[in-house]
C-alpha positions as CSV (number, residue, x, y, z in Angstrom):
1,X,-223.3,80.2,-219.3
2,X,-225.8,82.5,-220.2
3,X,-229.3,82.5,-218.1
4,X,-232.1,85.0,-219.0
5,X,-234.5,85.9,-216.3
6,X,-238.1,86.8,-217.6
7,X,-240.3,88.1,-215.2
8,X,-243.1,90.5,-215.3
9,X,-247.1,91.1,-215.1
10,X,-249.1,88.4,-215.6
11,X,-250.7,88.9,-218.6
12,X,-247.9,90.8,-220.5
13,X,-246.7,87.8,-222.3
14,X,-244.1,86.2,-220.8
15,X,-244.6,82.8,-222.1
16,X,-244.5,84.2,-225.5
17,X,-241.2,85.4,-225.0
18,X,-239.9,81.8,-223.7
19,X,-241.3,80.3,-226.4
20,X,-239.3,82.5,-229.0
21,X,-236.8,81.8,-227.2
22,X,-236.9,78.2,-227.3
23,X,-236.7,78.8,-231.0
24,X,-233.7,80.1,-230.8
25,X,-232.1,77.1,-229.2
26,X,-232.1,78.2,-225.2
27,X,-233.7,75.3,-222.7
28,X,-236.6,76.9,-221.0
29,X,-238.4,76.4,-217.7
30,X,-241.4,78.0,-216.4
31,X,-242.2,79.0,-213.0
32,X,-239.5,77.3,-211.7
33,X,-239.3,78.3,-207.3
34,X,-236.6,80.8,-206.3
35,X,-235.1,78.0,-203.9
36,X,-234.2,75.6,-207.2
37,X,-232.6,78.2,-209.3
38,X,-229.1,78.2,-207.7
39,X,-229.0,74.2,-208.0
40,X,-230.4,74.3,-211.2
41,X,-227.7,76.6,-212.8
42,X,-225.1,74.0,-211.3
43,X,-226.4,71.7,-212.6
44,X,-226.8,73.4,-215.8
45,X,-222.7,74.3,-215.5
46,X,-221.7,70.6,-214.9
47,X,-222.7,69.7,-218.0
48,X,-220.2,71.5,-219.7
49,X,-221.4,73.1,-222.5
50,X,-224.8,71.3,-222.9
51,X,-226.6,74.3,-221.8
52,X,-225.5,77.2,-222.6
53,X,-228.2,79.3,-222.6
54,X,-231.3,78.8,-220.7
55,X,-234.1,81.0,-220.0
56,X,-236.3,81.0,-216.9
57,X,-239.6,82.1,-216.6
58,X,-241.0,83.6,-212.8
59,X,-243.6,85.8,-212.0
60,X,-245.7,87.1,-208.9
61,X,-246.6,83.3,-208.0
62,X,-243.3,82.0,-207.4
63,X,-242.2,85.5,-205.8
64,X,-241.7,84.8,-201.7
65,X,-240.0,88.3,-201.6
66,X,-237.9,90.8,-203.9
67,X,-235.1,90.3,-201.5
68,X,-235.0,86.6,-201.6
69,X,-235.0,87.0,-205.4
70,X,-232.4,89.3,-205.2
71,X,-230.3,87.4,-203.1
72,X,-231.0,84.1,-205.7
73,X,-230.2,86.3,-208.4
74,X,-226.7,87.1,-206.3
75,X,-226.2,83.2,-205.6
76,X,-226.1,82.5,-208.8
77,X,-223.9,85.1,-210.5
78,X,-221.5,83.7,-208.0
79,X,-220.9,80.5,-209.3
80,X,-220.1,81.8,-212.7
81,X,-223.6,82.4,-214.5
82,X,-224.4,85.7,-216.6
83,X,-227.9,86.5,-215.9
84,X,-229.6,89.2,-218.0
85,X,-233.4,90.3,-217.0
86,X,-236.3,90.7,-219.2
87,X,-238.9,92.5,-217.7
88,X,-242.3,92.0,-219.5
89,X,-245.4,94.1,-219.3
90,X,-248.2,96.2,-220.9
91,X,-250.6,98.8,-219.8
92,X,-252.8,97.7,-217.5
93,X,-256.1,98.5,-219.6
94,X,-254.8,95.9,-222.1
95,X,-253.9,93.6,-219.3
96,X,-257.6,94.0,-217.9
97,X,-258.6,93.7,-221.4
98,X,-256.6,90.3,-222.1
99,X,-257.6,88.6,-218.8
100,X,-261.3,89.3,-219.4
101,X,-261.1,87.6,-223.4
102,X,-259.3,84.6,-222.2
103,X,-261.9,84.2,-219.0
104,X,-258.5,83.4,-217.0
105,X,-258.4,85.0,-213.0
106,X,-255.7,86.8,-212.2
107,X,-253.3,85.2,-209.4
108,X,-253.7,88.1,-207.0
109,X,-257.5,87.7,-207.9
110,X,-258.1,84.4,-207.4
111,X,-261.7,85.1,-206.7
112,X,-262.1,87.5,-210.0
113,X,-264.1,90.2,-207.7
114,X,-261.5,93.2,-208.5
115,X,-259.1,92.4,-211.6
116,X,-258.2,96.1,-212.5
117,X,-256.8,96.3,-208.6
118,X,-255.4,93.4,-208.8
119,X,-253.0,94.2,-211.9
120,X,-252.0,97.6,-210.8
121,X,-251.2,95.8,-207.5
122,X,-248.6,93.8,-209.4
123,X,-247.3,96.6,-210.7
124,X,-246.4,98.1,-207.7
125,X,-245.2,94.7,-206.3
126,X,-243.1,93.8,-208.9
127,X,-241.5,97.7,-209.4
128,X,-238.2,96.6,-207.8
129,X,-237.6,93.8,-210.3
130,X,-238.5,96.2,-213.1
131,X,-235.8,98.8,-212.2
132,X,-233.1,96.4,-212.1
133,X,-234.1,94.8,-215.4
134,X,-231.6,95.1,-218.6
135,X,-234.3,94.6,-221.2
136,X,-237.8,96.0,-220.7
137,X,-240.2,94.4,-223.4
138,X,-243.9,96.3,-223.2
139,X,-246.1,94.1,-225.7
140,X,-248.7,96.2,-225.7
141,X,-249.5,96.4,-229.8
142,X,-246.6,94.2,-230.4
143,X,-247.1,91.7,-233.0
144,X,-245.5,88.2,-232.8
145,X,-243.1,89.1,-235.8
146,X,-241.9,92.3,-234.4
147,X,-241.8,90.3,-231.0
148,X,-238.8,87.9,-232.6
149,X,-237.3,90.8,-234.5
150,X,-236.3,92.6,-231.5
151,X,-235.2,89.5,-229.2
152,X,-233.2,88.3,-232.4
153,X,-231.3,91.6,-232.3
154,X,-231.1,91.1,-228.6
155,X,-229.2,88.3,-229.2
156,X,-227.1,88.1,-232.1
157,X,-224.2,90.2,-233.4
158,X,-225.2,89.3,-236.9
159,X,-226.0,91.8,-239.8
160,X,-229.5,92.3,-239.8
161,X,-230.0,90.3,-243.4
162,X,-228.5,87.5,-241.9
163,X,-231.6,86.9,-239.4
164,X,-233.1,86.5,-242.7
165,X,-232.6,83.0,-244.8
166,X,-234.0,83.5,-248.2
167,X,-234.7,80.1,-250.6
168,X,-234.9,81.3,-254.2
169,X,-236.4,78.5,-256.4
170,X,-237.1,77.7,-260.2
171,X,-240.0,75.6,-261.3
172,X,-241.7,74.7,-264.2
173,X,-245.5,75.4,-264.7
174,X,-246.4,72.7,-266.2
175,X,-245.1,69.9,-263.3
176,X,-247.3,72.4,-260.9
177,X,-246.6,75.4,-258.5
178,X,-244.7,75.1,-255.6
179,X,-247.0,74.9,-252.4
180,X,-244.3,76.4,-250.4
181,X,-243.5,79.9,-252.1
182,X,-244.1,82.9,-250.3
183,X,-243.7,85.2,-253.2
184,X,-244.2,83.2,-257.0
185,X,-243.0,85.1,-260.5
186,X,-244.1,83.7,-264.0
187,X,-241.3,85.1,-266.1
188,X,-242.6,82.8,-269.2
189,X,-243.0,86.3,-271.0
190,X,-239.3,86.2,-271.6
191,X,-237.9,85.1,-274.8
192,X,-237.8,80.9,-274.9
193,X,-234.2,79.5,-275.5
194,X,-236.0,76.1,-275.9
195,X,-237.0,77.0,-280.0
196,X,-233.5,77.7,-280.2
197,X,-231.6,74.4,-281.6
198,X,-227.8,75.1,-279.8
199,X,-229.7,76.1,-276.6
200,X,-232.4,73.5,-275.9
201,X,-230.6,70.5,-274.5
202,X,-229.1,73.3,-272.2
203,X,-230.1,74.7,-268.9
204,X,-230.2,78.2,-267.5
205,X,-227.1,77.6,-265.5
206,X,-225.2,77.6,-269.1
207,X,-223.7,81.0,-269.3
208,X,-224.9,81.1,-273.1
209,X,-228.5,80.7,-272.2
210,X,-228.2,83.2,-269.3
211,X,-226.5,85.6,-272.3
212,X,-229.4,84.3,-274.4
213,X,-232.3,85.3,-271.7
214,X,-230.9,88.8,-270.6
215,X,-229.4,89.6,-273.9
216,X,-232.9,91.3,-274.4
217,X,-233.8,94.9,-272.7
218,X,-237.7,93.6,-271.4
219,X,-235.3,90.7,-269.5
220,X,-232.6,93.2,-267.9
221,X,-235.5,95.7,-267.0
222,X,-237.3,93.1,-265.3
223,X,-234.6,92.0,-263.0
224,X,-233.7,95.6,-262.1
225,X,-236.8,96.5,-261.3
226,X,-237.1,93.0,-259.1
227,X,-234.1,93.6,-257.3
228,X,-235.4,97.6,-256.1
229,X,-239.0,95.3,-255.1
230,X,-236.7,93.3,-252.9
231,X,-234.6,96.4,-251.4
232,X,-238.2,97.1,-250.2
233,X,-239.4,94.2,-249.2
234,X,-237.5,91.9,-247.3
235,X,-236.3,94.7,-244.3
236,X,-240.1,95.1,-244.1
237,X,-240.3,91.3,-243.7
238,X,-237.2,91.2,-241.6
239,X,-239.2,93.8,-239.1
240,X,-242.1,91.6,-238.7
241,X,-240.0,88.7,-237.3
242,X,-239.8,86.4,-240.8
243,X,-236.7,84.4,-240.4
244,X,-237.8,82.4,-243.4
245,X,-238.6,83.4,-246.9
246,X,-238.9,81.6,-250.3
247,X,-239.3,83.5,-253.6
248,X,-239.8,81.3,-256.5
249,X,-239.8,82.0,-260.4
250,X,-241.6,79.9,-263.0
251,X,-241.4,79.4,-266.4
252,X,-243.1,76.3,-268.6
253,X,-240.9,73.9,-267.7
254,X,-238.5,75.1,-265.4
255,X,-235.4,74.1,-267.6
256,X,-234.1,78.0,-269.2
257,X,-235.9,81.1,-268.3
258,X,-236.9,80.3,-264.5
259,X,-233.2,79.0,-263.6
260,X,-231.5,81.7,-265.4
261,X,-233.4,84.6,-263.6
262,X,-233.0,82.5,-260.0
263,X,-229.3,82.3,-260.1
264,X,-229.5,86.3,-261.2
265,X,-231.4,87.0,-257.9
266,X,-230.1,84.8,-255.6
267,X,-226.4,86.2,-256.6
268,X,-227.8,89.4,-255.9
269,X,-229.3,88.7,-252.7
270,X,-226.0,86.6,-251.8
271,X,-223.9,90.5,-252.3
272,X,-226.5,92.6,-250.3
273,X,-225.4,90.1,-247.5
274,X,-228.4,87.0,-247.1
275,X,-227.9,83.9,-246.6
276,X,-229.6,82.2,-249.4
277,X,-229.8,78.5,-251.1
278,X,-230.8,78.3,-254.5
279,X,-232.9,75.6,-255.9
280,X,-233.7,74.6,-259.2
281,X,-237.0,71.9,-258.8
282,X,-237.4,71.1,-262.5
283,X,-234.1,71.4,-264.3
284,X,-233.6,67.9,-265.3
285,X,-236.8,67.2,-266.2
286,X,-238.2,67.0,-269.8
């Protein structure tokens, strides 16, 4: 069993970092005292599988000393738990600086008197934890996004594209534009197989409309040109933390043009190594 230790200054963001981690299926528990944690991991072990990775959050207000924590820490490597520590902090300008927006006191300035002293007191306090720790995470002009990026590389051995899942999906104008799409295309400037006679009971997942539809050079440039877009795009998206992305292409009624370029991009997306579903809203509809 895996437990993650997040501790450091108050302020820095800790509970940010729980909650992204609670997205990424580990049970949480904040501020839990040092005394509990041992019989909390057994428990945690006896359920065999249940949990198998848990986080927990402590900081300076469940801290009776750095030996005790140590020795807790020791305890329960013992009975079989991996512990990794995360060590959060910031500077301690932008720690002042959060404590004073959020009108919050500090917990070793409960009366709110000396708040700069008070955080660089933590520092110094909480040194010992921050030495020992296997990840230190300074949030200090860290975005949210770039916040789930790096714990997501922190814990998975998965190509970086596969953090990524990617919904490419066809529509047709005319039955409205999907509410959901992150990034939308009209591609109704493309030839129409519909005012061609063998091709409009078909759909673009017929290979002859798909020859039909990128049998013309404006058609082929297009999609090239789409695909380099993407090669831009989406590690920029990945770096911001987006784990979910929907690109959508519409045409007038989402039967032979829209479909035709989706599958395109989704089978090139599928070979640069995404995970991606492809939808096709409209296609049976007149």
């Amino acid at each position: 069993m895996e437990i993650v230790i997040i501790s450091g200054i108050s302020g820095a963001g800790k509970s940010r970092v729980a909650a992204v981690l609670e997205d990424m299926n580990f049970y949480c528990v904040d501020n839990m005292p040092l005394s509990m944690m041992p019989k909390f991991a057994e428990l945690c072990l006896a359920t065999q599988g249940r949990y198998e990775r848990v986080a927990l959050v402590t900081d300076v207000r469940a801290l009776e000393s750095i030996d005790e924590l140590f020795k807790t820490f020791d305890e329960m490597r013992e009975i079989g738990c991996a512990l990794r520590i995360f060590f959060v902090e910031s500077g301690p300008e932008t720690i002042v600086r959060r404590y004073k927006e959020t009108r919050r006191r500090h917990p070793l300035d409960p009366s709110g008197s000396n708040l700069k002293e008070a955080v660089l007191k933590e520092v110094k306090l909480l040194a010992p934890i921050r030495e020992r720790a296997d990840e230190i995470i300074d949030t200090t002009g860290l975005t949210l996004g770039k916040l789930e990026h790096r714990l997501n590389k922190l814990f998975t051995d998965e190509d970086e594209h596969k953090s990524l899942s990617l919904t490419v999906k066809s529509f047709g104008f005319k039955h409205g534009m999907p509410v959901e799409a992150d990034i939308l295309f009209d591609v109704r400037f493309m030839p129409n197989p519909f005012y061609i006679d063998e091709l409009r009971q078909k759909t673009g997942l017929d290979e002859i409309v798909k020859d039909y539809v990128f049998g013309f050079s404006q058609c082929n440039e297009y999609l090239t040109k789409f695909q380099e877009m993407l090669d831009f795009l989406l590690p920029h998206y990945i770096g911001e933390g987006r784990r979910y992305f929907v690109i959508c292409f519409g045409c007038t009624g989402g039967r032979h043009r829209s479909p035709a370029v989706a599958e395109a991009v989704a089978e090139y997306l599928t070979e640069k190594g995404y995970k991606v579903d492809c939808i096709h809203r409209d296609i049976e509809r007149e």
